[in-house]
MDAnalysis code that builds the backbone (N, CA, C; Angstrom):
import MDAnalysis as mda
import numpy as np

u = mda.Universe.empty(666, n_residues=222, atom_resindex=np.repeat(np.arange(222), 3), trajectory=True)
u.add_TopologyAttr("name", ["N", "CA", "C"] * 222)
u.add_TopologyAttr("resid", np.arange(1, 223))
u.add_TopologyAttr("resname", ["UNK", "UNK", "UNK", "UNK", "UNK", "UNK", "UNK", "UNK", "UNK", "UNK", "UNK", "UNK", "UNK", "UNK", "UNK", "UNK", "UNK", "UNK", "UNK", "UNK", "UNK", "UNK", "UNK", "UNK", "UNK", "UNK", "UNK", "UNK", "UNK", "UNK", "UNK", "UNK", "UNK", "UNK", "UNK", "UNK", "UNK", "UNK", "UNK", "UNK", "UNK", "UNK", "UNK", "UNK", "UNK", "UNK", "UNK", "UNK", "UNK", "UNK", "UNK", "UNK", "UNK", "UNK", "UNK", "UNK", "UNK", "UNK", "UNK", "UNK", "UNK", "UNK", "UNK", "UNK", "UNK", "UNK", "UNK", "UNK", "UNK", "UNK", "UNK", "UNK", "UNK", "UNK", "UNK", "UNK", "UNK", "UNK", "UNK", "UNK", "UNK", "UNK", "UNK", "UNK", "UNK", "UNK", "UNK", "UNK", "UNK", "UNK", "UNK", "UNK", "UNK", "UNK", "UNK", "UNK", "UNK", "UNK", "UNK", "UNK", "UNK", "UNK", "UNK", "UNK", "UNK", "UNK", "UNK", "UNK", "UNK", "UNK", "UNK", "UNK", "UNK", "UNK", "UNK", "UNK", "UNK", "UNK", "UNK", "UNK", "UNK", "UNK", "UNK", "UNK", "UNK", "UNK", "UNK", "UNK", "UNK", "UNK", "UNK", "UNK", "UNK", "UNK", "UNK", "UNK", "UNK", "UNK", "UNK", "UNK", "UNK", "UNK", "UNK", "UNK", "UNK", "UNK", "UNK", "UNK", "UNK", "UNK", "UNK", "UNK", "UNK", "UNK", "UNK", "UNK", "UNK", "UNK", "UNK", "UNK", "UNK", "UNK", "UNK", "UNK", "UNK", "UNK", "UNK", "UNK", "UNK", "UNK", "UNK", "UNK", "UNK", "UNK", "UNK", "UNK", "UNK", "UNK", "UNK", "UNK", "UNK", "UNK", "UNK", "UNK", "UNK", "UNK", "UNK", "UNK", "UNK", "UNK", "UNK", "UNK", "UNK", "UNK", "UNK", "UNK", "UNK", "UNK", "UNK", "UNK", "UNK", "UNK", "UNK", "UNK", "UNK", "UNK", "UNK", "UNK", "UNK", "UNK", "UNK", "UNK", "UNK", "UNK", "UNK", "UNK", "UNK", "UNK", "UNK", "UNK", "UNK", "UNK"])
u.atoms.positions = np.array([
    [33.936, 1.653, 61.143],
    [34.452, 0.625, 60.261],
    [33.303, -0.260, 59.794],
    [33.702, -0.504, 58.520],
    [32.017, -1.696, 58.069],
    [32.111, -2.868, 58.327],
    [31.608, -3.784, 58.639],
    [31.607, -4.839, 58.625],
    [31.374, -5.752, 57.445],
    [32.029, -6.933, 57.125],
    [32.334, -7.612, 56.202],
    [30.360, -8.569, 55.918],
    [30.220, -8.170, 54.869],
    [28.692, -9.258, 55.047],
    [28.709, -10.481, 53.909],
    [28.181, -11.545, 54.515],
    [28.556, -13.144, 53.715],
    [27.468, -13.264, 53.403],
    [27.301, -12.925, 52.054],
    [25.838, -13.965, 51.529],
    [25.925, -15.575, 51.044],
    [25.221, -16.309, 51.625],
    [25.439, -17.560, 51.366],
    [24.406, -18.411, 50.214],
    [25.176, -18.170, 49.136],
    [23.814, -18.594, 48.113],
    [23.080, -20.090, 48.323],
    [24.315, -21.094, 48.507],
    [23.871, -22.515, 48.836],
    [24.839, -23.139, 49.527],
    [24.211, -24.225, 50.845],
    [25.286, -25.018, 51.319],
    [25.262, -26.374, 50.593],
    [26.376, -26.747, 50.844],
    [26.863, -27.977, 50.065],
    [26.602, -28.864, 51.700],
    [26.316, -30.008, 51.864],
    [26.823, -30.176, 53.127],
    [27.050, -31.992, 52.993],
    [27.679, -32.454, 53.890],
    [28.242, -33.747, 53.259],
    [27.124, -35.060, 53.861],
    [27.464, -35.892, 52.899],
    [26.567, -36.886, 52.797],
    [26.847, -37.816, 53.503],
    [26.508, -39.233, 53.055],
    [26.294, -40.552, 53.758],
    [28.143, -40.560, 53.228],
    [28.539, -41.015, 54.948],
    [29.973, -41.516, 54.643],
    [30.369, -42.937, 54.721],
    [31.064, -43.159, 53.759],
    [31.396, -44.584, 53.707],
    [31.993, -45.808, 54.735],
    [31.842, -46.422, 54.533],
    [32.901, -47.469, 55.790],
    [34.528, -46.884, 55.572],
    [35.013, -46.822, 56.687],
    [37.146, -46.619, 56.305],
    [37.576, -47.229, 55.409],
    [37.980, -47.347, 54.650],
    [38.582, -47.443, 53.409],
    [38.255, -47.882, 51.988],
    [36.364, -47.047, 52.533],
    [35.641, -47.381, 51.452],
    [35.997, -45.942, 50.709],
    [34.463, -45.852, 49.732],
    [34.481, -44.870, 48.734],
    [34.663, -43.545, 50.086],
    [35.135, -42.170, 49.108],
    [35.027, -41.013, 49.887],
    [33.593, -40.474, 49.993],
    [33.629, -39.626, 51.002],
    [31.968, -38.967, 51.320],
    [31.713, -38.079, 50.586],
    [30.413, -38.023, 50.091],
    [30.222, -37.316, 48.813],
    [29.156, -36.119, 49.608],
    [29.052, -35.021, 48.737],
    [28.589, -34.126, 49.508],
    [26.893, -33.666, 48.455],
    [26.053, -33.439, 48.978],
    [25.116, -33.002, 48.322],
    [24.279, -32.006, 49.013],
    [23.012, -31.415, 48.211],
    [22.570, -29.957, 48.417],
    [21.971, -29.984, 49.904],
    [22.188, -28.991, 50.856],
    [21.705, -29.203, 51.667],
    [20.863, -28.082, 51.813],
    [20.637, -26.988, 51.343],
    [19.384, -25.720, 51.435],
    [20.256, -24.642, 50.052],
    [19.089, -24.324, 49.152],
    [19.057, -23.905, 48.428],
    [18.732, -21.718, 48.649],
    [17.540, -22.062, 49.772],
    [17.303, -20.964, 50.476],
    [16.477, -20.180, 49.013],
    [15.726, -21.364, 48.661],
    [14.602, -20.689, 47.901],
    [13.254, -20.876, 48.089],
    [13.147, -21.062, 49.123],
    [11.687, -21.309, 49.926],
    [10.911, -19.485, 50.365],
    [11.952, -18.590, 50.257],
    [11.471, -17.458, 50.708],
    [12.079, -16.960, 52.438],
    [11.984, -18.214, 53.158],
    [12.062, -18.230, 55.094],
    [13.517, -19.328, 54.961],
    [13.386, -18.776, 56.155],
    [14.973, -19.959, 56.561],
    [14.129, -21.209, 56.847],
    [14.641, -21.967, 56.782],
    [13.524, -23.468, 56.829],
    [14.013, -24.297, 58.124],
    [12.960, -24.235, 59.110],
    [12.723, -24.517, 60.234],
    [13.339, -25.894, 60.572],
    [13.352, -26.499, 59.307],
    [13.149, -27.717, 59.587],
    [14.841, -28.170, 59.524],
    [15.540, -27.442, 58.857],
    [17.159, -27.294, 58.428],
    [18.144, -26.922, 59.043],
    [17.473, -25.639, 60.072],
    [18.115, -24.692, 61.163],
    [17.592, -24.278, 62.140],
    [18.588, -24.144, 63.112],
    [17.883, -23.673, 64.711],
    [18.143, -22.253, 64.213],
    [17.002, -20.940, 65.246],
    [17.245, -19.956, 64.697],
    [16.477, -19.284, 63.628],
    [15.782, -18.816, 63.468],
    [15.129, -17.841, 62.073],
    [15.429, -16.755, 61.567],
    [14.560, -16.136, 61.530],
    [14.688, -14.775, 61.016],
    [14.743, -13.754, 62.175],
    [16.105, -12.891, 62.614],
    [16.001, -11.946, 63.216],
    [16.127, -10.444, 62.700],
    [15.401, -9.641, 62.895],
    [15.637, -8.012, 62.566],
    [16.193, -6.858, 63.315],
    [17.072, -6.169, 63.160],
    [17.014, -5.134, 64.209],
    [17.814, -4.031, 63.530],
    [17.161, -3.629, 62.768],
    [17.631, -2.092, 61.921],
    [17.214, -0.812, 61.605],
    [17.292, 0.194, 61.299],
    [16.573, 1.556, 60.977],
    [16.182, 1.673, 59.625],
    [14.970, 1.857, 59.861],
    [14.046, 2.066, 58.363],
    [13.248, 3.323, 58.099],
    [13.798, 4.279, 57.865],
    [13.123, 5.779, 57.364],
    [13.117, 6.299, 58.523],
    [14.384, 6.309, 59.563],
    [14.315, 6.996, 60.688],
    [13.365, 6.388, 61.785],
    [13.170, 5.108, 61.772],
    [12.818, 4.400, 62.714],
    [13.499, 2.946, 63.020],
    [13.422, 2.497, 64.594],
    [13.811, 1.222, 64.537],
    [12.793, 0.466, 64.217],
    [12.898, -1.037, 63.090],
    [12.136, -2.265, 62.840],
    [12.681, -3.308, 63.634],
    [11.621, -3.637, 64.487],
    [12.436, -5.004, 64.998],
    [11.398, -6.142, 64.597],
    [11.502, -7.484, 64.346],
    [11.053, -8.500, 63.756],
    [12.023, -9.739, 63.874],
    [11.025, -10.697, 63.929],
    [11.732, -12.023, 64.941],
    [10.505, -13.278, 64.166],
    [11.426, -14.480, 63.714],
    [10.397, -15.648, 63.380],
    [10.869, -16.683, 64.390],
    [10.300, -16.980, 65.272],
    [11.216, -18.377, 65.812],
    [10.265, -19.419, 65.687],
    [11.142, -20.830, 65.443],
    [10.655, -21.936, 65.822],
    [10.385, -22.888, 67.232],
    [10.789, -23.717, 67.078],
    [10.133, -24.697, 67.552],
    [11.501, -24.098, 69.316],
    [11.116, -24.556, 70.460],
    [11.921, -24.410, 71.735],
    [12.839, -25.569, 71.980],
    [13.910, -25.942, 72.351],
    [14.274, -24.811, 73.667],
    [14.947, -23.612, 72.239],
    [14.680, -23.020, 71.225],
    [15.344, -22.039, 70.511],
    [15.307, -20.674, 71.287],
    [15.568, -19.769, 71.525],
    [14.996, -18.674, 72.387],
    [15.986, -17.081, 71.633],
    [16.208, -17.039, 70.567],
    [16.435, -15.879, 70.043],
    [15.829, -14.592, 70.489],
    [16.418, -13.641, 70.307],
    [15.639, -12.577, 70.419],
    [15.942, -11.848, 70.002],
    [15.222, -10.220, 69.840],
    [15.685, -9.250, 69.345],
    [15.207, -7.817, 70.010],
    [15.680, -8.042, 71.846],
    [15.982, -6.797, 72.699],
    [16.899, -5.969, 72.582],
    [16.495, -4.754, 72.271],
    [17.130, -3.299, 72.450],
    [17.072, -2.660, 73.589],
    [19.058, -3.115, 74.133],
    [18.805, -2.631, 75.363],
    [19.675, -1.289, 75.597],
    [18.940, -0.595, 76.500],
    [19.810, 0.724, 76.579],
    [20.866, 0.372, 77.314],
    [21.810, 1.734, 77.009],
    [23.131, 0.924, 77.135],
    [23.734, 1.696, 79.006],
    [22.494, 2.202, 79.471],
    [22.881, 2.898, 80.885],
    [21.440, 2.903, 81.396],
    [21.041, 1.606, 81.635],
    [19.412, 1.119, 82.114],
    [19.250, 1.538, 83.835],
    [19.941, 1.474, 84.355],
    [20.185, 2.030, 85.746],
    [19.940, 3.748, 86.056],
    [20.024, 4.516, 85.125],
    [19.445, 6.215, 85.030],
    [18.736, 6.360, 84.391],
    [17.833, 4.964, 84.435],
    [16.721, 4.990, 83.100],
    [15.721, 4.722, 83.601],
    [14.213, 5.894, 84.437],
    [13.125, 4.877, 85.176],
    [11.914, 5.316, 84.489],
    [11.820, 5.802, 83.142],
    [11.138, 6.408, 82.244],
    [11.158, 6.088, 81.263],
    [10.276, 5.656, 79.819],
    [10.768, 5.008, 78.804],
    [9.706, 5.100, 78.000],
    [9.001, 5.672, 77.083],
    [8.085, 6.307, 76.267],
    [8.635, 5.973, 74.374],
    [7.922, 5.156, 73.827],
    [7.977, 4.954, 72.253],
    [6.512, 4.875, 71.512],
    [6.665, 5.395, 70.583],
    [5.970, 5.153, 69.620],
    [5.754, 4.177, 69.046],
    [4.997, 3.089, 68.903],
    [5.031, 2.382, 68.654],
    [3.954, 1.643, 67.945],
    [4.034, 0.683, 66.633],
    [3.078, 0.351, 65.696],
    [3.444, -1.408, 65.254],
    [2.456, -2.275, 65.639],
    [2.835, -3.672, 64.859],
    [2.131, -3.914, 63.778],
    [3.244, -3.966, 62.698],
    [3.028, -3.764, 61.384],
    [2.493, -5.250, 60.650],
    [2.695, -6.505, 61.247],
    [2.457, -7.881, 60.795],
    [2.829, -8.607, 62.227],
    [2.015, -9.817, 61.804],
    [2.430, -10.424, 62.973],
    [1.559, -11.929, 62.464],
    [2.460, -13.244, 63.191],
    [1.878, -14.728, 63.118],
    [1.864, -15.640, 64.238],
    [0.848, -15.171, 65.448],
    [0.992, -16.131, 66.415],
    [1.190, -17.425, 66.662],
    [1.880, -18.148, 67.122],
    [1.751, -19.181, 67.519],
    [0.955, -19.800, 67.790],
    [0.769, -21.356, 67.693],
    [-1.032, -21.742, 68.175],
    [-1.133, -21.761, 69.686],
    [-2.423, -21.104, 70.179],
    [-2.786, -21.215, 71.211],
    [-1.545, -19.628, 71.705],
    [-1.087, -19.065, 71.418],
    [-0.212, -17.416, 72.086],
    [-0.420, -16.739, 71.407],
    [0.654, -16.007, 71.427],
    [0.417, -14.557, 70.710],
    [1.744, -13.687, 70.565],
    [1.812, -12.890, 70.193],
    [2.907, -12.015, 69.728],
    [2.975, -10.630, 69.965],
    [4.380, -10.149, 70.535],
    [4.424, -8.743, 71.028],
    [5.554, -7.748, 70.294],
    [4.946, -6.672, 70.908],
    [5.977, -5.717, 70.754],
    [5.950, -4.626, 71.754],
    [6.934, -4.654, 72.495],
    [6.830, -3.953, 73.513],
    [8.227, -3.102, 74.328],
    [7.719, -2.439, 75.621],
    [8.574, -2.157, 76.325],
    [9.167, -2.511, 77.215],
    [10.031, -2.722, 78.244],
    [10.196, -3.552, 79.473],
    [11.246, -3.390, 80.142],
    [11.535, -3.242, 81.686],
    [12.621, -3.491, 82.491],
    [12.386, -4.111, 83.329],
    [13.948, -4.142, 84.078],
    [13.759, -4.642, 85.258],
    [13.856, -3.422, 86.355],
    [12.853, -3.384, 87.358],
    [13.039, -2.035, 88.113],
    [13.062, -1.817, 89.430],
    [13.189, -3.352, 90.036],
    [13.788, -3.700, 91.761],
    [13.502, -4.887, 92.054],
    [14.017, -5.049, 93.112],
    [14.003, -6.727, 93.400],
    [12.893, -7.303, 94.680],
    [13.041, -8.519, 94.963],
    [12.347, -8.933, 96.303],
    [13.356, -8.857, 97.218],
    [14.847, -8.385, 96.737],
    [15.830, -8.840, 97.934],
    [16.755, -9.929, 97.789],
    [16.468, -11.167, 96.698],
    [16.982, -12.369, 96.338],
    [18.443, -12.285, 95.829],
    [19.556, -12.323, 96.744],
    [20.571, -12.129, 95.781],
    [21.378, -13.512, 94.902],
    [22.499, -13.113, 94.111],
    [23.261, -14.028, 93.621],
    [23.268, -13.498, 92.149],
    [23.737, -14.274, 91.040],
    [24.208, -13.864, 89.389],
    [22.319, -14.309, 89.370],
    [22.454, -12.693, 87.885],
    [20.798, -13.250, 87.648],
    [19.636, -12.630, 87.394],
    [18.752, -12.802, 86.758],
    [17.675, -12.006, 87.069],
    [17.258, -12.370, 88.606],
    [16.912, -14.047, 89.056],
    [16.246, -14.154, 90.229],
    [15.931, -13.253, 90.734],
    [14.635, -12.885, 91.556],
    [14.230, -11.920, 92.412],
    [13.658, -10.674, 91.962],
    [14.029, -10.623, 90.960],
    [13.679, -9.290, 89.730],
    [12.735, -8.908, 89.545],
    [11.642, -8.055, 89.477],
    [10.498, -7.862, 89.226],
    [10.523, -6.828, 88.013],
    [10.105, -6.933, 86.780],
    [10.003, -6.560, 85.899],
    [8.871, -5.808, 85.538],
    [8.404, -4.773, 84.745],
    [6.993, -4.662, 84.008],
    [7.520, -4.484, 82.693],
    [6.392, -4.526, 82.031],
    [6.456, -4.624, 80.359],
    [5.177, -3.940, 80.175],
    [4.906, -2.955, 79.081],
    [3.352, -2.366, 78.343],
    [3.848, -2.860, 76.874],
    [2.798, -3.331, 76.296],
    [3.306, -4.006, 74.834],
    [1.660, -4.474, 74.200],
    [1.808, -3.972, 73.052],
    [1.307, -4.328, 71.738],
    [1.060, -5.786, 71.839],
    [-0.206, -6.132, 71.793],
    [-0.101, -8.036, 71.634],
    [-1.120, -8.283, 70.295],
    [-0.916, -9.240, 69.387],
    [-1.021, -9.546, 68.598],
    [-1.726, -11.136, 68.950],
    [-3.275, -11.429, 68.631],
    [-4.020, -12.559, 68.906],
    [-4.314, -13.529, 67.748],
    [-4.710, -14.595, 67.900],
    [-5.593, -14.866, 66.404],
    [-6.755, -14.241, 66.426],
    [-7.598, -13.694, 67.706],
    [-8.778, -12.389, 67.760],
    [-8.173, -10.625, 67.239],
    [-7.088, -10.642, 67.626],
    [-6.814, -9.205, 66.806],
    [-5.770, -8.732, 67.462],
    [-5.919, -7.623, 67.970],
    [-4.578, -6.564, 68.393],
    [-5.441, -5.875, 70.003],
    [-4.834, -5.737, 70.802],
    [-4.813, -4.821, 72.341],
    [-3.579, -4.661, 72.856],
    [-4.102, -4.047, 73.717],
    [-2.766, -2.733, 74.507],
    [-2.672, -3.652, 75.699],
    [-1.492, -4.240, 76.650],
    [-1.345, -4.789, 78.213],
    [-0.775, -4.406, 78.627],
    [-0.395, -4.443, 80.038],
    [0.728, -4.017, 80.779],
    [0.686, -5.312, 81.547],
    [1.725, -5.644, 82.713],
    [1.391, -6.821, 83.223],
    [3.178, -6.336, 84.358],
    [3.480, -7.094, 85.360],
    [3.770, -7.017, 86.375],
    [4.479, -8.011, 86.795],
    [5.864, -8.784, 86.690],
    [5.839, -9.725, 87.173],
    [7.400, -10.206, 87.734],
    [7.622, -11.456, 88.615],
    [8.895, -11.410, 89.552],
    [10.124, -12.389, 88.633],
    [10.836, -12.771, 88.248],
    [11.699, -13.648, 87.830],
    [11.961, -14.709, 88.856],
    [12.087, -15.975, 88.419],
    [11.901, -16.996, 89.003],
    [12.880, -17.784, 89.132],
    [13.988, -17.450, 87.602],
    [15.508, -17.924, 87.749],
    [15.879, -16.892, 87.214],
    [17.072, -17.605, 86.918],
    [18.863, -16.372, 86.504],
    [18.458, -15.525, 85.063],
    [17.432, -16.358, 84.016],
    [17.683, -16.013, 82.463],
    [16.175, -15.375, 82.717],
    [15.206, -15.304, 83.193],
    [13.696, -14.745, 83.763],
    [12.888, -15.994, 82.699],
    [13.383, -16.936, 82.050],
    [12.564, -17.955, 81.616],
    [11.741, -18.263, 82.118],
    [11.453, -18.386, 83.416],
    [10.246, -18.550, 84.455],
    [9.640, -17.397, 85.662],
    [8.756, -16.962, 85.701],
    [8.282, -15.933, 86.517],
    [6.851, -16.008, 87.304],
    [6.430, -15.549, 88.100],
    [5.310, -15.506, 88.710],
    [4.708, -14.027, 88.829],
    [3.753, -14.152, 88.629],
    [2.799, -12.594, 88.182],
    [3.137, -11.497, 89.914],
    [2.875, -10.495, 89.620],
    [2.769, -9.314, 90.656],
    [1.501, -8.692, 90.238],
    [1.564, -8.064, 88.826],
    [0.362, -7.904, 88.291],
    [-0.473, -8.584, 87.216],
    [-1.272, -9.000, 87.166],
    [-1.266, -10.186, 86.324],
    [-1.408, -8.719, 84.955],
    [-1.489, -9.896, 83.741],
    [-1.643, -9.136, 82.727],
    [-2.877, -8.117, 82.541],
    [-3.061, -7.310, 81.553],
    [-4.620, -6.304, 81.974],
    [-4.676, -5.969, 80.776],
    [-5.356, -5.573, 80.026],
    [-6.143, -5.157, 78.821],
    [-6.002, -3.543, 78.737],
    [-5.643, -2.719, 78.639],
    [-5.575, -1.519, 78.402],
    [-7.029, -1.024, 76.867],
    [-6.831, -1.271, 75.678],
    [-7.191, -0.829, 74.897],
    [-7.498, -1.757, 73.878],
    [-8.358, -2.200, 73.232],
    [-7.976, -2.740, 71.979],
    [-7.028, -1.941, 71.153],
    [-6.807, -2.722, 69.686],
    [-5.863, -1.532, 69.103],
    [-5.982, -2.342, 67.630],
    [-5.260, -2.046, 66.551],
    [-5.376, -2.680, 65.519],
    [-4.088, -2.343, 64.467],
    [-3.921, -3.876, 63.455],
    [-2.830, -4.077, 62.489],
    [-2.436, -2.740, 62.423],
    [-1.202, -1.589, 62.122],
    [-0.890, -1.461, 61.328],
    [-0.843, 0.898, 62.378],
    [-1.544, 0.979, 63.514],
    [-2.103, 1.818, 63.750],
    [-0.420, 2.154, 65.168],
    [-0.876, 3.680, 65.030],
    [0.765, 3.643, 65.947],
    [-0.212, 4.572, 67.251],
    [0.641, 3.557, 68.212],
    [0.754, 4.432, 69.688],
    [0.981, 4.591, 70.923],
    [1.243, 5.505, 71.118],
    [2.120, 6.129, 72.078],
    [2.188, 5.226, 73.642],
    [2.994, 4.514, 73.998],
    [3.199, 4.029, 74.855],
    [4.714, 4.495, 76.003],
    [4.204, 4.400, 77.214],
    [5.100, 4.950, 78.223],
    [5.006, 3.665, 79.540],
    [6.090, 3.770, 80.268],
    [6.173, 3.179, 81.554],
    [7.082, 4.092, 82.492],
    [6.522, 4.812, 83.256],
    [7.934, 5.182, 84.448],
    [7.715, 4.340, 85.759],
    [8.256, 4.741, 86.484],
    [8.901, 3.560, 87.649],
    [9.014, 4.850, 88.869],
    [8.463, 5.395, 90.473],
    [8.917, 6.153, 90.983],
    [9.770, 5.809, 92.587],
    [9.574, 4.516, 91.946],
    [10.286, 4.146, 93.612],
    [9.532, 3.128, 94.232],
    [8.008, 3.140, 93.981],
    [7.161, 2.624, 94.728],
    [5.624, 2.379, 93.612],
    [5.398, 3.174, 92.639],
    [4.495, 2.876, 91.679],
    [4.590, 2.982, 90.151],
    [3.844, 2.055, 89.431],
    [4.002, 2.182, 88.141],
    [3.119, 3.496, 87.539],
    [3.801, 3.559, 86.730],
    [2.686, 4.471, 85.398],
    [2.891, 4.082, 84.474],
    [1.684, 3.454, 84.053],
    [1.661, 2.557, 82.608],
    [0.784, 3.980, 81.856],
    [1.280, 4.488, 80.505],
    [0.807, 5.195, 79.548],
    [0.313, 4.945, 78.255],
    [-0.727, 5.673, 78.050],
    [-1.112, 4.551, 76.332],
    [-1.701, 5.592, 75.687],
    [-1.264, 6.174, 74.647],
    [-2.052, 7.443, 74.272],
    [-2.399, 8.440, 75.208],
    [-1.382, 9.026, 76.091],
    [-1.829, 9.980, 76.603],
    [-2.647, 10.049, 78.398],
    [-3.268, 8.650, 78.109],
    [-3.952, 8.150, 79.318],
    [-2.789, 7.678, 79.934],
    [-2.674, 7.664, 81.600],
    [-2.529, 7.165, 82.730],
    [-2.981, 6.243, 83.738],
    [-2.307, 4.871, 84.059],
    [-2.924, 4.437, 84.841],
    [-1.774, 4.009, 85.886],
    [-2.044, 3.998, 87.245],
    [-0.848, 4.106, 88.156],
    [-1.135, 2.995, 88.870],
    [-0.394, 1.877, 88.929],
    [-0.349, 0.519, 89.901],
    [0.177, 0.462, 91.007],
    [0.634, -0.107, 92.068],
    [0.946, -0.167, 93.175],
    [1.270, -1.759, 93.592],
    [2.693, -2.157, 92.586],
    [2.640, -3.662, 93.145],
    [2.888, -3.888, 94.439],
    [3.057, -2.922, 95.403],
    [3.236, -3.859, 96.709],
    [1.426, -3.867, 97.219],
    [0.796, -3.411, 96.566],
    [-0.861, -2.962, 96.887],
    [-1.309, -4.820, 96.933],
    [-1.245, -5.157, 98.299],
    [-2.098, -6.790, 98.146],
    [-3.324, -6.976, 98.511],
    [-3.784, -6.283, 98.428],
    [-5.323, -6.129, 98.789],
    [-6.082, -6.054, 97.356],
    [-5.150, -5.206, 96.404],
    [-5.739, -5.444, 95.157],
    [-4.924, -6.467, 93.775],
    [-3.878, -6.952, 94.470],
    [-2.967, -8.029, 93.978],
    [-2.543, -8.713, 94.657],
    [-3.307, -9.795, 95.081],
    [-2.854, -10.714, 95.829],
    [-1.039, -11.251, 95.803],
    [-0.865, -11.257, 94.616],
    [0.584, -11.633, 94.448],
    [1.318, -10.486, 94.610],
    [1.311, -9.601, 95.170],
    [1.790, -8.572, 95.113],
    [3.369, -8.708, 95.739],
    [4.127, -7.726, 95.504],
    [5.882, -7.907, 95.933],
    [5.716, -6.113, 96.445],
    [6.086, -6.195, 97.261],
    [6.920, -5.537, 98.171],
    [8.425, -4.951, 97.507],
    [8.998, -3.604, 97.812],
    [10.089, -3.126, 97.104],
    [11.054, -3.841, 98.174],
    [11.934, -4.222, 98.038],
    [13.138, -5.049, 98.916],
    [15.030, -4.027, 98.663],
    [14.821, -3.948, 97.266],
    [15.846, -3.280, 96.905],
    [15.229, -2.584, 95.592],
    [15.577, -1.516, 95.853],
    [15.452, -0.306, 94.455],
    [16.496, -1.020, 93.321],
    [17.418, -1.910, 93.604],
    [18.249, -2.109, 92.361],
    [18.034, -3.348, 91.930],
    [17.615, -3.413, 91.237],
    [17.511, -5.128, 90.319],
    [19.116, -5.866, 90.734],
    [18.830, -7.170, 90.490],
    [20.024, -7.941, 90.381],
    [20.762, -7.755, 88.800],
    [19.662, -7.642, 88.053],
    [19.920, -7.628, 86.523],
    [19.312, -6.329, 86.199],
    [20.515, -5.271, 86.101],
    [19.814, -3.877, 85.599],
    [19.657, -3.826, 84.070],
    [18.453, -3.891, 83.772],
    [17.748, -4.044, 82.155],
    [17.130, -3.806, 81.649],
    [16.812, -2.409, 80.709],
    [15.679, -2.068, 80.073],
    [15.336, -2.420, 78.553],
    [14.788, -2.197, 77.925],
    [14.915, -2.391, 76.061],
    [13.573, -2.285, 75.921],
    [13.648, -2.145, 74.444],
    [12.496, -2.565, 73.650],
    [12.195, -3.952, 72.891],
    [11.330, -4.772, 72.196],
    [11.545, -6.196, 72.158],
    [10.295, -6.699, 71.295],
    [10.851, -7.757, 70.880],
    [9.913, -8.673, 70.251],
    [9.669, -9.718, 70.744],
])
């Protein structure tokens, strides 16, 4: 079935209202939506993407200012028989933030410390992803535990790592599997195998507690 789509050419939105049983409230232009962008300054929320373009997914995301936290994760829809996860992958544009940077990547959640309750808490996640600098473009992988329920806060297992440089516009092949006990981060073909409970070479290292996340979750993401 299709879904119904609302284009909204202009809002009207209402003005300075009068004292009670003064004049009525008069309404005037409130976004025209000819600036090109949704205007930051008008609406919480930006620009989100998540569609197929010549037999591929585009995903693309503008956000502003925080606490806003949009996103645009593609999550599989049976992440629990899922400990393998390999895309192709190319960042076609990108506008960091001052002082960060911008991704595109892979990521789950793929066991816990043991921490129960509703939540990510306890979660230990990895991600390999495309990062986007005001210096340029490289390949990371990185390692890390959830700290509350939404993973808004986390503490490293592996800290982040540099895989490759890479550049605007260039596609490739990225993988993560998961075997119980070690990562395999993939990047073109190459292999590199981590060992977060390894604390001798990660001090922060986590220990497997439970093979099952609290929050079973994989996707792809911006």
């Amino acid at each position: 079935m299709r879904r119904p789509v609302m284009v909204l050419l202009a809002i009207l939105a209402l003005g300075v209202i009068g004292p009670v049983g003064g004049e009525a409230a008069t309404l005037a232009l409130y976004d025209d939506f000819s600036s090109g962008q949704i205007n930051a300054a008008k609406w919480q929320g930006l620009e989100v993407v998540r569609e197929i373009r010549g037999g591929k997914v585009a995903l693309a995301l503008r956000q502003g200012t925080y606490p806003q936290t949009p996103a645009t994760n593609l999550n599989f829809v049976n992440p629990g028989s899922i400990q393998s996860i390999r895309a192709d992958a190319r960042l076609t544009a990108y506008t960091p933030p001052p002082g960060g940077n911008s991704r595109l990547r892979l990521r789950g959640n793929f066991y816990s410390d043991g921490t129960t309750g509703l939540g990510a808490t306890g979660d230990v996640r990895a991600q390999l992803f495309l990062r986007g600098t005001d210096s340029g473009v490289d390949i990371r992988y990185s390692v890390y535990k959830c700290t509350d329920s939404d993973c808004n806060t986390s503490t490293d297992v592996v800290p982040g790592t540099t895989v490759k440089s890479a550049a605007l516009g260039e596609t490739h092949t990225l993988g993560i599997a998961w075997n119980g006990a070690v990562f395999t981060f993939s990047v073109d073909g190459a292999d590199i195998v981590v060992n977060p409970a390894d604390c001798a070479t990660y001090p922060t290292c986590q220990a497997v507690v439970n093979l099952t996340p609290n929050l079973v979750e994989k996707n792809l993401s911006v």
